[in-house]
C-alpha positions in Angstrom: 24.6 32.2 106.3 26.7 31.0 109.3 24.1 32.8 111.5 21.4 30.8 110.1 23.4 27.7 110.7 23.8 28.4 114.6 19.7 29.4 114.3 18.8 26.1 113.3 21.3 24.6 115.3 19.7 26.4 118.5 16.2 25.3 117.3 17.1 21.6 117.1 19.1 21.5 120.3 15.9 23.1 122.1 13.7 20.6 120.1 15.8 17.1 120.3 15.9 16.7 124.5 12.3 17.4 125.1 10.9 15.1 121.7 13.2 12.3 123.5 11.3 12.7 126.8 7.7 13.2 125.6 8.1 10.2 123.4 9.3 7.8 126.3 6.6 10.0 128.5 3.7 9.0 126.1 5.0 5.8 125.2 4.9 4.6 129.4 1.4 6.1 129.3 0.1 4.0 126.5 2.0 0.8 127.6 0.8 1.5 130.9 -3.1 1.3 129.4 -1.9 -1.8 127.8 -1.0 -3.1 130.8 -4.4 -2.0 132.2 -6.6 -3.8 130.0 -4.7 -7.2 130.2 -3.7 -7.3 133.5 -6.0 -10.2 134.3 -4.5 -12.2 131.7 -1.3 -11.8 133.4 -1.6 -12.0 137.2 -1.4 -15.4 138.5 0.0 -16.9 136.0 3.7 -17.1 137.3 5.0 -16.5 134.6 8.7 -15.1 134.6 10.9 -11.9 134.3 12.3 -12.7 130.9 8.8 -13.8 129.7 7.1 -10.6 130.7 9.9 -8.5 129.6 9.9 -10.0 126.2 6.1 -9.3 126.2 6.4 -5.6 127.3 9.1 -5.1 124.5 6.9 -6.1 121.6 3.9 -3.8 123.3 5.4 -0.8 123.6 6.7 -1.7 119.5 3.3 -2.0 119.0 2.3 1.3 120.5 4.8 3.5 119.0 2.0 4.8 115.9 0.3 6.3 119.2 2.6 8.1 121.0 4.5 9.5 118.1 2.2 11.9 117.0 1.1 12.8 120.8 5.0 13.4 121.7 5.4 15.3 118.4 2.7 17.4 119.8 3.7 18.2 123.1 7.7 19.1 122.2 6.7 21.3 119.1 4.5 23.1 121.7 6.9 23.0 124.5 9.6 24.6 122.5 8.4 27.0 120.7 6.2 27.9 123.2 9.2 28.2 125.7 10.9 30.0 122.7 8.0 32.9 123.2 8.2 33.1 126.6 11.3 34.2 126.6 10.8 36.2 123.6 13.5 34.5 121.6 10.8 34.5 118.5 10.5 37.7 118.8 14.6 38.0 119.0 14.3 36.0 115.7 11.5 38.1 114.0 13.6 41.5 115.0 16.5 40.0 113.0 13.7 39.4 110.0 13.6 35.4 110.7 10.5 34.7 109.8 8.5 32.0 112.1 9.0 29.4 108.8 12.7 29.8 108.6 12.7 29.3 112.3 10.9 25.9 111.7 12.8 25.0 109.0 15.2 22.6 110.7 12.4 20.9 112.5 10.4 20.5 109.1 13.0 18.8 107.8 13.7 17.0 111.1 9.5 16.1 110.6 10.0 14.6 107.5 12.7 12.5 108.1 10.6 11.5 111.4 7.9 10.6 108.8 9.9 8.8 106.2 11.2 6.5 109.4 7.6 5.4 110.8 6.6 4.6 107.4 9.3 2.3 107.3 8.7 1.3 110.8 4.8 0.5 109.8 6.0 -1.3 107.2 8.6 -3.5 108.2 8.9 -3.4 111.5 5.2 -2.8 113.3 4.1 -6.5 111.5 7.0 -8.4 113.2 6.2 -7.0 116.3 2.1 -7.5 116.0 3.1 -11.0 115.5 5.3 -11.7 118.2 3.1 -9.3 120.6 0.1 -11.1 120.1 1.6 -14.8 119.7 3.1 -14.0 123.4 -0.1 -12.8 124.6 -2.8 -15.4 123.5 0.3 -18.2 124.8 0.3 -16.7 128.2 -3.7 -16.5 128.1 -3.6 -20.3 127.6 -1.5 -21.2 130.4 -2.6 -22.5 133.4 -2.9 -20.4 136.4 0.0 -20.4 139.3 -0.9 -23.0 141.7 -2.1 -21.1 144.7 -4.4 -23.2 147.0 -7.1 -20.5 149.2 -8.2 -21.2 152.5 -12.2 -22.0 152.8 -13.3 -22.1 149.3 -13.3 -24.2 146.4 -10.2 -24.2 143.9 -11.3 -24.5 140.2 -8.0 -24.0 138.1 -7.1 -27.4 138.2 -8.6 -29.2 135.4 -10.9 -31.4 136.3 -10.8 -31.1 139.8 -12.4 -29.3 142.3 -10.6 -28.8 145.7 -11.4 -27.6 149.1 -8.8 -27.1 151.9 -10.5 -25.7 155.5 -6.8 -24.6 156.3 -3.2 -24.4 156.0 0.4 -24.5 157.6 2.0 -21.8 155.1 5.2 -22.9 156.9 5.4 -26.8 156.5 2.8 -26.6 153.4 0.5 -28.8 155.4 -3.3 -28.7 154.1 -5.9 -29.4 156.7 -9.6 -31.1 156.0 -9.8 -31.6 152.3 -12.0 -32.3 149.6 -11.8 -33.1 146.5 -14.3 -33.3 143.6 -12.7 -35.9 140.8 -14.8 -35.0 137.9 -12.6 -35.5 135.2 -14.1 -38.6 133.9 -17.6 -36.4 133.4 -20.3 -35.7 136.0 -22.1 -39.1 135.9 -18.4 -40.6 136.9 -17.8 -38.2 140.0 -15.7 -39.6 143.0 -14.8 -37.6 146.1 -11.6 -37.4 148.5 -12.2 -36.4 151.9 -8.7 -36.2 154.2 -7.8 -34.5 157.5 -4.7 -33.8 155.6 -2.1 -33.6 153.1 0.9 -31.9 151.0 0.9 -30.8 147.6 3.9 -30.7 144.6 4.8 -30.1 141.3 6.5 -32.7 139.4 10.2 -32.1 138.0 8.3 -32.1 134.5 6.0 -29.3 135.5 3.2 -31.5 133.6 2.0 -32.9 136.9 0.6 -32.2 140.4 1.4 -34.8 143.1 -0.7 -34.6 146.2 -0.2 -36.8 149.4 -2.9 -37.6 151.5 -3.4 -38.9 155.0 -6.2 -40.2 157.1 -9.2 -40.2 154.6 -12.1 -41.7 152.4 -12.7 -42.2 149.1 -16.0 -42.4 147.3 -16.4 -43.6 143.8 -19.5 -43.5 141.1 -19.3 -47.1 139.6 -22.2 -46.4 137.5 -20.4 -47.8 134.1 -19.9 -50.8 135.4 -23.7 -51.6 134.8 -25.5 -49.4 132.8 -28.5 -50.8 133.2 -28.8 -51.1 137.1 -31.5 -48.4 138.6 -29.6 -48.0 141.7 -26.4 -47.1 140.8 -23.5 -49.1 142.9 -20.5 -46.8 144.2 -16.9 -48.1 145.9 -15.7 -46.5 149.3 -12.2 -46.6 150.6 -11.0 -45.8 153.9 -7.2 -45.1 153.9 -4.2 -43.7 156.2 -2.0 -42.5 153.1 -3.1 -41.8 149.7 -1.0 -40.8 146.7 -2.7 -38.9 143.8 -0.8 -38.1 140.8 -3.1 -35.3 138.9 -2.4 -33.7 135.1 -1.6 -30.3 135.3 0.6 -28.7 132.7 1.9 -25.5 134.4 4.9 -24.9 131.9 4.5 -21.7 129.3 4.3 -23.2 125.6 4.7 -20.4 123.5 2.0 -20.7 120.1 3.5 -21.3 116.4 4.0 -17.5 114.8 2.6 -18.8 111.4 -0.7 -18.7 112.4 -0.8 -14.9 113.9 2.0 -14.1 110.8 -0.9 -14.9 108.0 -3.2 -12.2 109.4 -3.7 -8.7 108.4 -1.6 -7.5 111.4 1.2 -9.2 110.6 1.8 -8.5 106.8 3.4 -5.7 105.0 2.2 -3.6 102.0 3.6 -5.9 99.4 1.8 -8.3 101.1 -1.5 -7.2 102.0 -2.0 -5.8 98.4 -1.8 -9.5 97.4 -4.3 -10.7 99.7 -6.9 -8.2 99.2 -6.5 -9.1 95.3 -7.0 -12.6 96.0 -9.5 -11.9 98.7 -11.4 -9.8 95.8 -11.1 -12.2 93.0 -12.6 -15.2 95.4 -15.4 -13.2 96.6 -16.4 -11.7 92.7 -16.5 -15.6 92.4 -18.3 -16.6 94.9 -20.8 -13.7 94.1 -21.1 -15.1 90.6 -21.5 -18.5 91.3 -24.4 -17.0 93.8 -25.7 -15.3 91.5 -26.4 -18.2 89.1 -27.6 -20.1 91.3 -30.0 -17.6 92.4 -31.0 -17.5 89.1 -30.9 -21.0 87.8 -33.4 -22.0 91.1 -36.6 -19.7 90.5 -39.5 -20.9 91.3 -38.8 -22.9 94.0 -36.9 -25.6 92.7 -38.6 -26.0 89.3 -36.2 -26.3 86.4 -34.8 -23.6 84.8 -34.0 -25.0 81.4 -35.1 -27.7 79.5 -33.3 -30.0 76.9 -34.6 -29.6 73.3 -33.6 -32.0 70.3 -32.4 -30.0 67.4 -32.6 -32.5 64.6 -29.5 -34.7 66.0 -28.5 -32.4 68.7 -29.6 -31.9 71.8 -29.4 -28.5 73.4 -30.4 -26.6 76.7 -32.7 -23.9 76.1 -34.6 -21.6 79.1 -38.0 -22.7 79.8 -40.3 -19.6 78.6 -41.9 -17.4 81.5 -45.8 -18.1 81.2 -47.5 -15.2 80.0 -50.7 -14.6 82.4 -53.7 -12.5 80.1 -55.4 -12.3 83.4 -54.5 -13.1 87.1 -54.0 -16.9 88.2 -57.2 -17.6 90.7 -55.1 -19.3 93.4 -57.7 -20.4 95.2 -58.6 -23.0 92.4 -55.9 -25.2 93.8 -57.5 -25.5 96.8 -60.8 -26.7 95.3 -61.7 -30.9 95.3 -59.3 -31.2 98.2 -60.0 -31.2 102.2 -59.0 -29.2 104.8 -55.9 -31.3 105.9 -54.7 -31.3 102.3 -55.0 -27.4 102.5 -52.5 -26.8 105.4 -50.1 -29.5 103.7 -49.6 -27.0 100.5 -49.5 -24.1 102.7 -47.1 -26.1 105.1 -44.9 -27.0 102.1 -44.7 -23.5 100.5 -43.9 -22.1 103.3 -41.4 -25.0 104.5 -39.6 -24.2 100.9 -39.8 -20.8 101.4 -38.2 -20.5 104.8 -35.4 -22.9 103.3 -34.5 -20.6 100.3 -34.5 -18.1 102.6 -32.1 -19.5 105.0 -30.0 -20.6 102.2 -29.8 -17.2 100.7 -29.0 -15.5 104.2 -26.3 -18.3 104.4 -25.0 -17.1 101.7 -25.0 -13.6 102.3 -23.2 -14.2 105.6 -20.6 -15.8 103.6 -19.9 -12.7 101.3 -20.2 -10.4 104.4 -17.6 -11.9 106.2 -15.3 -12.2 103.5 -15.9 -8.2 102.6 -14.9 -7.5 106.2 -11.9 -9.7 106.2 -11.2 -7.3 102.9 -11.9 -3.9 104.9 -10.1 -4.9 107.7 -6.9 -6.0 104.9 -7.4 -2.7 103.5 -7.6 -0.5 106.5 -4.2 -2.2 107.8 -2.7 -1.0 104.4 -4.1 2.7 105.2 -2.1 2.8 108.4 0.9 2.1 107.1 0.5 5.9 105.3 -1.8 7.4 107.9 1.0 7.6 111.0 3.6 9.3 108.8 0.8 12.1 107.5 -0.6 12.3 111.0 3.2 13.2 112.5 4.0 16.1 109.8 0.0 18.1 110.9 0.6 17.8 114.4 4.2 19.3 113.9 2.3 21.8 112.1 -0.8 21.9 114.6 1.6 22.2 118.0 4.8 24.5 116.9 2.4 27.4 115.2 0.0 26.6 118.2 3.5 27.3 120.8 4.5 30.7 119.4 1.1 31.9 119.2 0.4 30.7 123.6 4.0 31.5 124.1 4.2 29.4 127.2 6.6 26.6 128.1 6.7 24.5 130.1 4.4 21.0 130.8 1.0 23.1 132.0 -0.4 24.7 129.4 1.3 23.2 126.2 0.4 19.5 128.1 -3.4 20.7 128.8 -3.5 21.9 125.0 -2.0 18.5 123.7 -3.9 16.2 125.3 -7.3 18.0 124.5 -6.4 17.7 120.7 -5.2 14.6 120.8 -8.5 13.0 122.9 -9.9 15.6 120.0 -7.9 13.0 117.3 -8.4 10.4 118.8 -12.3 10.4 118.9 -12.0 11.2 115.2 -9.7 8.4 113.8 -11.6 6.0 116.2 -15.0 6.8 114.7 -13.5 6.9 110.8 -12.0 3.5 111.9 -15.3 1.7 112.8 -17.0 3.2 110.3 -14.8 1.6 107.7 -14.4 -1.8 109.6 -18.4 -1.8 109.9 -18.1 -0.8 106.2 -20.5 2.4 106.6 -18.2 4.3 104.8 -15.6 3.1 102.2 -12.2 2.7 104.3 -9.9 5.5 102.4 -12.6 7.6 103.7 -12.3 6.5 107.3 -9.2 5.5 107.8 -7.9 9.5 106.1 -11.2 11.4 108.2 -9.0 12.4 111.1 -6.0 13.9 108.8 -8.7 15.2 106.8 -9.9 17.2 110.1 -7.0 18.4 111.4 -5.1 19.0 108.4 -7.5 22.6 108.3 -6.2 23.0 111.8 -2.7 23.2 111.2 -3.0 25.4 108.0 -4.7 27.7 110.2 -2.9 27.9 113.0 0.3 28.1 111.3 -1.1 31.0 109.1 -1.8 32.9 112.4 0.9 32.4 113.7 2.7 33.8 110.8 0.8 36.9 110.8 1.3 37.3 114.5 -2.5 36.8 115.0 -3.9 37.5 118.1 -5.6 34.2 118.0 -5.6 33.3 122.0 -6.2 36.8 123.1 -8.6 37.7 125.4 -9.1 41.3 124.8 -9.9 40.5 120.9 -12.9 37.8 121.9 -13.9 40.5 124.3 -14.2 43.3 121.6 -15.9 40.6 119.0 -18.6 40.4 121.7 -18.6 43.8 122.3 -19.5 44.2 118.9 -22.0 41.4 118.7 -24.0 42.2 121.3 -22.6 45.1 122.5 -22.3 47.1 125.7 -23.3 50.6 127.4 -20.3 52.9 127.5 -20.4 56.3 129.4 -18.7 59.2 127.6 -16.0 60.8 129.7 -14.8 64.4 129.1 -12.6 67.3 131.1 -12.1 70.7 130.4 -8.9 71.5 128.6 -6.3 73.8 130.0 -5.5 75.0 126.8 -7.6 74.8 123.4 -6.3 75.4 119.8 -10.1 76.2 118.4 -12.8 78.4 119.8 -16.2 77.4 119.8 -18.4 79.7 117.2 -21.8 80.2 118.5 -23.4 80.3 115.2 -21.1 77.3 114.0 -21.6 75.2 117.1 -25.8 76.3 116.8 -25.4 74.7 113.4 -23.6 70.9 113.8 -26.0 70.7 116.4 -29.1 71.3 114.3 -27.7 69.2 111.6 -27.2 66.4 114.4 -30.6 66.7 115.6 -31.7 66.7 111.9 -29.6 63.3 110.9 -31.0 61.8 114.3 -34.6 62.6 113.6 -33.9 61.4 109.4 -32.5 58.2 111.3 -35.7 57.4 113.3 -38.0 58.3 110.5 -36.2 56.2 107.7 -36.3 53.0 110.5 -39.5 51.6 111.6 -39.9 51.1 115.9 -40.4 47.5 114.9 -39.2 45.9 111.8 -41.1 43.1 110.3 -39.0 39.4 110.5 -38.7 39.0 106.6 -37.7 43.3 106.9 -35.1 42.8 109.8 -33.6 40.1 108.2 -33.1 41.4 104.7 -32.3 45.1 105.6 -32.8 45.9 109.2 -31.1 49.1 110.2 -29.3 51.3 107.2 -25.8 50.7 109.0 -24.4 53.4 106.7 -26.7 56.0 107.9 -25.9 55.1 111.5 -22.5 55.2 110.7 -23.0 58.6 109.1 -25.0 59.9 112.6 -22.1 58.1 114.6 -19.5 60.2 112.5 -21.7 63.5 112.9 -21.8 63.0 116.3 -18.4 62.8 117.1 -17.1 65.3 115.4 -19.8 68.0 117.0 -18.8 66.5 120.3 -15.0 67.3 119.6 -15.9 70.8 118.8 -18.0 71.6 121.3 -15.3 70.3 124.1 -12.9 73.0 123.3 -16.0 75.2 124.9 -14.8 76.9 128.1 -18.0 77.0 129.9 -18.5 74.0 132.3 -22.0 72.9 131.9 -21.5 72.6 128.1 -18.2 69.8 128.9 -21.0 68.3 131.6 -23.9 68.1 129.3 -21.7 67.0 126.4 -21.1 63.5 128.1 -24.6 62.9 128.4 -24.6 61.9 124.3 -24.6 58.3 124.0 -21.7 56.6 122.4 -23.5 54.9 119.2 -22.6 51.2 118.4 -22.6 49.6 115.3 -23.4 46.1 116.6 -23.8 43.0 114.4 -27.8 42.7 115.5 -29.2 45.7 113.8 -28.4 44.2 110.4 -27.3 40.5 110.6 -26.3 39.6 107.3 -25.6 42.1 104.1 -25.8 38.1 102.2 -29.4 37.6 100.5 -28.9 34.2 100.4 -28.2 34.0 104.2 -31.0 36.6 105.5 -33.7 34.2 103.0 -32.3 31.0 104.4 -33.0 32.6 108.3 -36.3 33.7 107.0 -37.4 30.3 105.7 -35.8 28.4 108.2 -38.4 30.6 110.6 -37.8 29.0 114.0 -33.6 29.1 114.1 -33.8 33.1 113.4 -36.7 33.8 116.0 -34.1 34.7 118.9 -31.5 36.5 117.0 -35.0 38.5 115.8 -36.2 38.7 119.5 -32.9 39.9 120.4 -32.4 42.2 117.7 -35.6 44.3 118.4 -34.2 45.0 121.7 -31.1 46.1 120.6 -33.0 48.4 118.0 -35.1 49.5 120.8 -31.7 50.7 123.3 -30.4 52.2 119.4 -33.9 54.6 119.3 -33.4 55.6 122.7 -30.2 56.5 122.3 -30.8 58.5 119.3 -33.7 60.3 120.5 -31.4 61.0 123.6 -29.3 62.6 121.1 -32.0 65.1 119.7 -33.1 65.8 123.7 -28.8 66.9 124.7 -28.9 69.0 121.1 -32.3 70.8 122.3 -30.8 71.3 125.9 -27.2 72.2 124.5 -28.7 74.7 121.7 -29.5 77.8 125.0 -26.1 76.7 127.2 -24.1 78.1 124.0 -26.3 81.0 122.7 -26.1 81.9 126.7 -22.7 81.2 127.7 -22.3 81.3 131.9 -18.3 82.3 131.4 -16.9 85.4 131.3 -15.6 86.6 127.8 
């Protein structure tokens, strides 16, 4: 028991350093993608260390659900693969530790991992959300750093337009400006001109003062008389000029209430809640569509009627009009002119465009509130989705390790980020599917675990068995037996033999061969029909039987001491029992080929040539017997 205790011990102090270093490894990577796509949102903007910081805090919160399953991933197959490289599993195997006792600290270790980011999806990933996106739409809303360029115009200050030829970057001396002064709209425009000036920022950081020397001033006066064609403008000449222009360059972080009431920034107590409510107001809305719908046939004419039931006075549906033969419409249209045509047809179809339009309206209104749902709903599917997602790629990268058995970051890191591009695709696709509501949003939102939950059953089921699952020598002999390959037969005299070859007996097994090998080509046709190929092709047990037959004369017949018998011997083929002369011994798969005519054509067109190198072989069989028969009745070696 104490051994086992040191075991897992071992396992969890191999595991532990290198899960701390892929998680911080894949958790830069993502924040470094985050930092990618807003980038532009960020440059310029001067904003400050403690600022940014704060912001990059909260993002790399937010990405934690996508690095912990990659760094799971890569450490499960970094440890146990360096475990098999230096052939500590098998150590553990030898000592009848199985590969599941091995990984049964880590399990446990995976499980707690999992229990933790549910709780972190719950409780903590809102908070963050909030604060991460609060931060980031405040620091897209604030104004730009004030950075003037040299020979074009400056836009970022709000109603303004500003052009400075040149500048002293020592004194802060701007040379032949202009300014454009269109805050007070287009119509209102004035213009600066000045050979030049200084810019500053008020104390308050709210606005920009800007000194000016040696300039003009023109000015649209064109409220002053509306009505005047020619509209009148004011021109000043000056030698100083002070300006005084709104510019709020301070950071004003957004209220949190507003991001904290989305789906982003709720928990599962709280999410459940709003999709009820969501629900119950939409089933309303529906309803109340619904009657109306109903309650407005017939383009606006009444659905009910009030009826007087002695002193009572009720509402009661109009009856439908029952039509004993069809309404000729073009009666409406008689007694009436040409212009009082187009005005009905103008009207119906004026009333039917607008019950349209009200109808779509209306369906835009439900659509929108369904997504809001979905989108309620898949937030409340993540929370379980990361802690499911950790536990399979435990079991997807530590089977995966001791079945590779290498270590290191090259082959365990080119493995891991192929299946995790691989789960990535997945659970992006089942996530726009459910937010486009294509398919319901369990569906979506569980397609990826659904995938690779297969995966790590597998793999961890070959690497229990110590299946040869990476191999190359076991693809290379499935192809082999596919679609097969020519082998030569190699054979040498031996020094010493424990049988002696009977003329009459070895006269025999070769007359039976040539008789199986000639039963073989009868019992086969040269070329089998499609529907014949497909639903028996070649009798495999026969050819097995002939394969057997062969072998066993060949053994024989090399215990012969005469030479050219060893060196005709190895001109018998060496038979094959490849999967092309019979595809499928399934009925139900060789009709489905057969119907389904074009996608069997080339395995057929392949097979026949197959069959065709199988004939030849077997009749090269019959012609070594024939030849073989006169070596041994006339033996070239002395008794």
């Amino acid at each position: 028991m104490l051994g086992i205790k040191k075991l897992y011990s071992f396992v969890l102090k191999s595991f532990l350093p290198l899960f701390v270093m892929t998680f911080f490894i894949c958790l830069f990577i993502v924040l470094m993608q985050f930092l990618w796509r807003y980038i532009d949102d960020l440059v310029g903007k001067g904003l400050g260390v403690d600022v940014l910081g704060e912001l990059f805090f909260y993002a790399a919160l937010t990405m934690i659900p996508m690095a912990l399953p990659l760094a799971i991933l890569l450490a499960s197959l970094m440890t146990f693969g360096n475990l098999g490289e230096h052939f500590e599993l098998t150590a553990m195997k030898a000592s009848g530790v199985s590969l599941i006792k091995a990984m049964r600290p880590l399990i446990v270790l995976m499980v707690l991992i999992a229990i933790g980011a549910f709780f972190f999806q719950n409780n903590v990933l809102p908070v963050a959300q909030t604060k991460m996106w609060t931060l980031l739409y405040s620091v897209r809303q604030k104004s730009p750093e004030l950075e003037i360029p040299e020979g074009v115009f400056y836009d970022q200050i709000p109603g303004y337009n500003l052009f400075v030829e040149s500048k002293n970057r020592d004194t802060g001396t701007l040379y032949d400006i202009m300014i454009y002064d269109i805050s007070k709209g287009s119509d209102n425009a004035s213009i600066i001109l000045a050979d030049s000036g200084r810019m500053a920022m008020m104390e308050d950081q709210s606005h920009l003062f800007l000194r000016l020397w040696q300039g003009e001033s023109f000015e649209n006066l064109k409220d002053a008389n509306r009505s005047m064609r020619n509209v009148p403008y004011r021109r000043e000449s000056f030698s100083r000029k002070d300006i005084l222009v709104p510019f709020d360059a301070k950071f004003n972080r957004m209220d949190e209430e507003g991001m904290r009431s989305q789906y982003v920034g709720k928990n599962i107590a709280e999410l459940r809640v709003a999709i009820d409510s969501m629900t119950t107001r939409v089933d309303s809305i529906g309803e109340s569509y619904g009657k109306l719908v109903a309650e407005s046939r017939y383009f606006g004419l009444p659905y009910s009627q009030t009826v007087r039931h002695d002193t009572v006075q009720v509402e009661e549906p109009i009856p439908d009009v029952a039509l004993t033969k069809p309404m000729n419409v073009d009666s409406l249209f008689r007694g009436t002119g040409a212009g009082m045509q187009v005005n009905y047809l103008r009207a119906a179809l004026n009333k039917a465009n607008a019950q349209r339009q009200e109808h779509e309206f209306r369906g835009l209104v439900i659509k929108d509130e369904r997504k809001l749902i979905r989108r309620h709903d898949i937030e409340l599917q993540k929370k379980f989705t990361l802690s499911f997602a950790c536990v399979i790629f435990f079991f997807i990268g530590a089977p995966l390790g001791a079945i590779i058995r290498k270590g290191g970051l090259g082959m365990p890191l080119v493995i891991s980020v192929l299946l995790f591009i691989f789960y990535y695709i997945i659970d992006n696709t089942g996530y726009k599917m459910a937010r486009d509501g294509k398919i319901a949003v369990t569906a979506g939102m569980w397609l990826s675990s659904a995938v690779l939950l297969p995966m790590g059953i597998f793999f961890t089921y070959k690497a229990v068995h110590d299946s040869a699952l990476f191999n190359r020598d076991a693809y290379l002999n499935f192809f082999r037996r596919l679609i097969g390959s020519n082998q030569a037969r190699h054979l040498e005299m031996k020094e010493v033999t424990m049988t002696d070859v009977e003329v009459a007996k070895a006269i025999d097994d070769l007359a039976q061969l040539r008789m199986a090998a000639n039963r073989m080509l009868d019992d086969n046709p040269v070329r089998p029909r499609y529907d014949r190929y497909w639903l028996s092709g070649y009798n495999r047990n026969e050819l097995r039987s002939l394969r057997e037959r062969l072998e066993i004369t060949v053994e024989y017949l090399s215990n012969s001491k005469d030479k050219l018998v060893i060196n005709k011997l190895m001109d018998f083929p060496i038979l094959r029992s490849l999967w092309l002369y019979h595809p499928t011994n399934y009925k139900p798969a060789a009709w489905a080929a057969i119907i389904l005519f074009p996608i069997g054509l080339p395995v057929y067109f392949i097979g026949l040539r197959q069959l065709r190198i199988l004939r030849d072989e077997i009749k090269k069989i019959i012609s070594v017997a024939d030849q073989l028969t006169p070596l041994i009745e006339n033996p070239t070696y002395d008794e």
